[in-house]
C-alpha positions as CSV (number, residue, x, y, z in Angstrom):
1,X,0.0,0.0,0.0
2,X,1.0,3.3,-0.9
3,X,0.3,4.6,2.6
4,X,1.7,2.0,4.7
5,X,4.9,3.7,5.4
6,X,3.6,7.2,5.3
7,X,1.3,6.1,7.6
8,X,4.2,4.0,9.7
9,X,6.2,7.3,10.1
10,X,3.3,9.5,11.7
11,X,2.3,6.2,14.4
12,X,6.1,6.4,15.0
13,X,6.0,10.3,15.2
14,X,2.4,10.3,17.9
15,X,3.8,7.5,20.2
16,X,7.5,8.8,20.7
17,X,6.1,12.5,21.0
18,X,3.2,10.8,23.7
19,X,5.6,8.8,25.6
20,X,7.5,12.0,26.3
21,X,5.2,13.7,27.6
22,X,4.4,10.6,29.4
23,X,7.9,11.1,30.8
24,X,7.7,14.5,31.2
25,X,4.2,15.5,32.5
26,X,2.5,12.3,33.5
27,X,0.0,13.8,35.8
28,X,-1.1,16.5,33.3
29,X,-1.2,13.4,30.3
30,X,-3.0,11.5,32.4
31,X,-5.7,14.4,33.4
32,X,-6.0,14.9,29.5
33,X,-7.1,11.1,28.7
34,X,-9.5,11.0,32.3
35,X,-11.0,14.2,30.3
36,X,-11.3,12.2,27.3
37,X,-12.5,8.6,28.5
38,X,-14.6,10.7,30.8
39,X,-16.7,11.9,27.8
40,X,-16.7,8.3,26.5
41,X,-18.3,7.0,29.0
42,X,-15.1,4.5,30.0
43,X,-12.9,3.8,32.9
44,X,-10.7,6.8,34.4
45,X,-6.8,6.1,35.3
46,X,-5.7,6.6,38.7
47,X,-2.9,10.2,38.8
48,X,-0.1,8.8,40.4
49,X,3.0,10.9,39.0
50,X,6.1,8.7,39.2
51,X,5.2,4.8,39.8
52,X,5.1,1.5,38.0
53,X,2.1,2.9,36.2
54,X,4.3,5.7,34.5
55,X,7.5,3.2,34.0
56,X,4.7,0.7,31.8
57,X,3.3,3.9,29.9
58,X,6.4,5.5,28.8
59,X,8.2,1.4,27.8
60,X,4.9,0.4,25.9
61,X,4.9,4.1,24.0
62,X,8.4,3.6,23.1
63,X,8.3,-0.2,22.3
64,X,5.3,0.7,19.8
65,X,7.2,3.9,18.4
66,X,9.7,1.4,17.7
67,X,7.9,-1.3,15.6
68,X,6.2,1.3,14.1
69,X,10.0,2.2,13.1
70,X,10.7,-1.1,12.1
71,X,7.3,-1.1,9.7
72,X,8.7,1.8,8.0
73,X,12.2,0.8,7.3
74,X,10.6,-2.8,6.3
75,X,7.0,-2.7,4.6
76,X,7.9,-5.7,3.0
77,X,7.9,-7.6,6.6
78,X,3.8,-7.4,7.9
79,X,5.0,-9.3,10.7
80,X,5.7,-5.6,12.4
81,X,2.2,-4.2,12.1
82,X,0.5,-7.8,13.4
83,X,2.4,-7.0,16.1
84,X,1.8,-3.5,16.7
85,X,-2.5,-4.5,16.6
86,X,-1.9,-7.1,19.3
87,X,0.2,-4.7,21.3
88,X,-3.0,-2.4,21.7
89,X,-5.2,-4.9,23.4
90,X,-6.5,-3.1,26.2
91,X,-5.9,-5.8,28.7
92,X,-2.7,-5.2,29.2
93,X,-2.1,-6.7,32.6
94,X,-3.7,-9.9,31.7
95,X,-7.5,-9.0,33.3
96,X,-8.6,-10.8,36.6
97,X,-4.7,-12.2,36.4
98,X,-2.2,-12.5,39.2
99,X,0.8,-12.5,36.6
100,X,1.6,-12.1,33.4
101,X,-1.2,-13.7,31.4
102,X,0.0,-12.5,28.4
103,X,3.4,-14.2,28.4
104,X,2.1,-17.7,29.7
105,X,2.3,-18.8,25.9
106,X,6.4,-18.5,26.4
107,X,7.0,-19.8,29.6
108,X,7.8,-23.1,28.1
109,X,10.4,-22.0,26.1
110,X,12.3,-20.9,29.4
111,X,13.1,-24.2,30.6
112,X,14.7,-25.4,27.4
113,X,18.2,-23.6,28.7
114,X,17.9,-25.8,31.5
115,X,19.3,-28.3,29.3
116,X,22.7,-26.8,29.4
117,X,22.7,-26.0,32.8
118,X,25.9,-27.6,34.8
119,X,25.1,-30.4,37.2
120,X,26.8,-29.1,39.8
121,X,24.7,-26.3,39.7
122,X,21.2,-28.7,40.2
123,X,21.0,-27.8,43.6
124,X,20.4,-24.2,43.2
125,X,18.0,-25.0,40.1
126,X,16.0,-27.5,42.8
127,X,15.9,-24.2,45.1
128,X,14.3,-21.7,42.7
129,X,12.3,-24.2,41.6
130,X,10.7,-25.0,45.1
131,X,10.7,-20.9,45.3
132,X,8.5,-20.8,42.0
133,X,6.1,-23.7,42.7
134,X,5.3,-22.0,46.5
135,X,4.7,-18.3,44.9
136,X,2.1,-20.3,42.1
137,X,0.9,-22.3,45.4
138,X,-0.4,-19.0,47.0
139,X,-2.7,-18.0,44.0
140,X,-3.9,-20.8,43.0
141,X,-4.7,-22.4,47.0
142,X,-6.9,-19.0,46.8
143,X,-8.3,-17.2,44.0
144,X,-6.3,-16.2,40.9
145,X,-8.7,-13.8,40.1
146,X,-7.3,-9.9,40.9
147,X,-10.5,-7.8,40.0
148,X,-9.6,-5.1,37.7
149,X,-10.5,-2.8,40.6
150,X,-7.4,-4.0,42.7
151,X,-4.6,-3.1,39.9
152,X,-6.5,0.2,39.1
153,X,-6.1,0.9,42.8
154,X,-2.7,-0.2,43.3
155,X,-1.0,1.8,40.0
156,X,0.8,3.4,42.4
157,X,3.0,0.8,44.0
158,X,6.6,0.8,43.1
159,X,8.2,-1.9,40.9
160,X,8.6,-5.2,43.1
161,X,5.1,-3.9,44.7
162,X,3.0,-4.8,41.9
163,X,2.5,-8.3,42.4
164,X,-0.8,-9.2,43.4
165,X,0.2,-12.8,44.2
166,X,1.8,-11.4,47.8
167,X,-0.5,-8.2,47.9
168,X,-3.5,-9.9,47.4
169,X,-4.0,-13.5,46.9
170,X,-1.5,-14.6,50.1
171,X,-3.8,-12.1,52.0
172,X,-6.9,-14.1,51.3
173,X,-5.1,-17.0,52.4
174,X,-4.4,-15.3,55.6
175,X,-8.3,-14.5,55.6
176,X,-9.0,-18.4,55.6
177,X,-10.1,-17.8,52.0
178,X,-9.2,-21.1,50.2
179,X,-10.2,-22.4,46.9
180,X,-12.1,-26.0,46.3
181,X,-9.4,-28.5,45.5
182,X,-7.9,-31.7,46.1
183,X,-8.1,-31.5,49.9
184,X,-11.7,-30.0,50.8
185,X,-13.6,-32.1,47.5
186,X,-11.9,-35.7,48.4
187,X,-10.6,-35.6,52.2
188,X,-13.2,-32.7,53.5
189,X,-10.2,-31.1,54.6
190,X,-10.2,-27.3,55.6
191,X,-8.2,-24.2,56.3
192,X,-4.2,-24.9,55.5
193,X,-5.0,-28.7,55.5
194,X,-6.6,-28.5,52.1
195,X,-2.9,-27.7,50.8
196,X,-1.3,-31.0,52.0
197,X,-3.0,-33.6,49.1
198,X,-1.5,-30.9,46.5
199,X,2.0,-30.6,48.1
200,X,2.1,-34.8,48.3
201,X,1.1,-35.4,44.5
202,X,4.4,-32.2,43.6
203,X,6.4,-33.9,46.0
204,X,5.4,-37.6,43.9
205,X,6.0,-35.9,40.6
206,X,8.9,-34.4,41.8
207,X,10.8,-38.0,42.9
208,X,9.4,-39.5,40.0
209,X,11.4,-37.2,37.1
210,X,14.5,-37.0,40.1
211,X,14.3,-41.1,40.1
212,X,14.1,-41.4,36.2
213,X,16.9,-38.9,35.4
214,X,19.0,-40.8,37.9
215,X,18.2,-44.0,36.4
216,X,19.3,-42.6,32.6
217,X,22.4,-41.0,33.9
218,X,23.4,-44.3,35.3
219,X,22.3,-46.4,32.2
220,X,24.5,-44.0,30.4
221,X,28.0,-44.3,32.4
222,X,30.0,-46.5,30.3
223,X,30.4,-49.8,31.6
224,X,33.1,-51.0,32.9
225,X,34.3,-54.9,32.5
């Protein structure tokens, strides 16, 4: 299309010019849009000035400037523009989410390095591990369902702050708010107890890929006659 890179060079243009005045004048950019969604009858953005809020705004207006860079300098390569239309879904924190819905897709793909990880270095791999299952324990022993209303609320908070798996689902926990599962459908268990048939079937998993991967390193020693 004629106007594809035209059209590529104003979008690149709007969003570097809007995340500096993100930068610059968050509270007065963020009055202007509450002015504007306000007369459209949609949701109004909490003014919190410096924050995790403004950190998110000014990085997506700047990644977006970019492809919208990168579909100028390659019109050839659509690939840029699919992904500047999925980068304006409005959900950008995933909706009633406690992480990073959005990237769930990917998380797969993180464990392949694990393959080249040293074995002298399993231990510390077992430890985060452990650390990762317990923080997706806490959400999912409760409710992984942050209403909108809680992020909206909490804009504010700085950087390691935003989590809502500490902030809000290990307080429902705390509350006695648990979630049907294992422990309260089969056992009638209740309160913490609930937890214990989930923490017994990780732990069986857990010794069953130890055991095998034991078994194959041994089955693969060369033998000696």
């Amino acid at each position: 299309m004629k106007v594809y890179r035209p059209l590529s060079l104003v979008l690149m243009l709007l969003f570097a010019a809007t995340g500096m005045l993100f930068l610059c004048f968050p509270d007065n950019v963020l009055a202007l849009f509450n002015t504007i969604s306000s007369g459209l009858g949609m949701a109004l953005s909490p003014l919190t000035g410096f924050g995790f809020y403004l950190i998110l705004a000014v990085g997506y207006m700047y990644m977006v400037a970019i492809l919208a860079f990168l579909m100028f300098r390659h019109p050839e390569n659509r690939s840029f523009s699919l992904l500047l239309i999925n980068a304006g879904y409005f959900l950008w924190w995933g909706g009633w989410s406690f992480g990073p819905r959005h990237l769930i897709p990917m998380l797969l793909f993180l464990a392949i390095p694990l393959v080249v990880v040293p074995r002298r270095m399993l231990p510390l791999v077992i430890i985060l591990a452990v650390i990762s299952i317990a923080q997706m324990l806490i959400p999912l022993a409760g409710s992984m369902l942050a209403p909108d209303t809680y992020f909206m609320q909490n804009a504010h908070l700085p950087f390691f702050g935003y989590s809502s798996i500490w902030s809000y689902s290990w307080q429902q926990l705390l509350e006695g708010a648990f979630a049907n599962n294992l422990g309260s459908k089969l056992f009638g268990l209740r309160g913490w107890t609930t937890l214990l048939p989930i923490i017994l079937a990780i732990l069986a998993v857990t010794a069953i890929f130890v055991i095998t991967e034991r078994r194959s390193h041994h089955n693969d020693l060369p033998q000696v006659r």
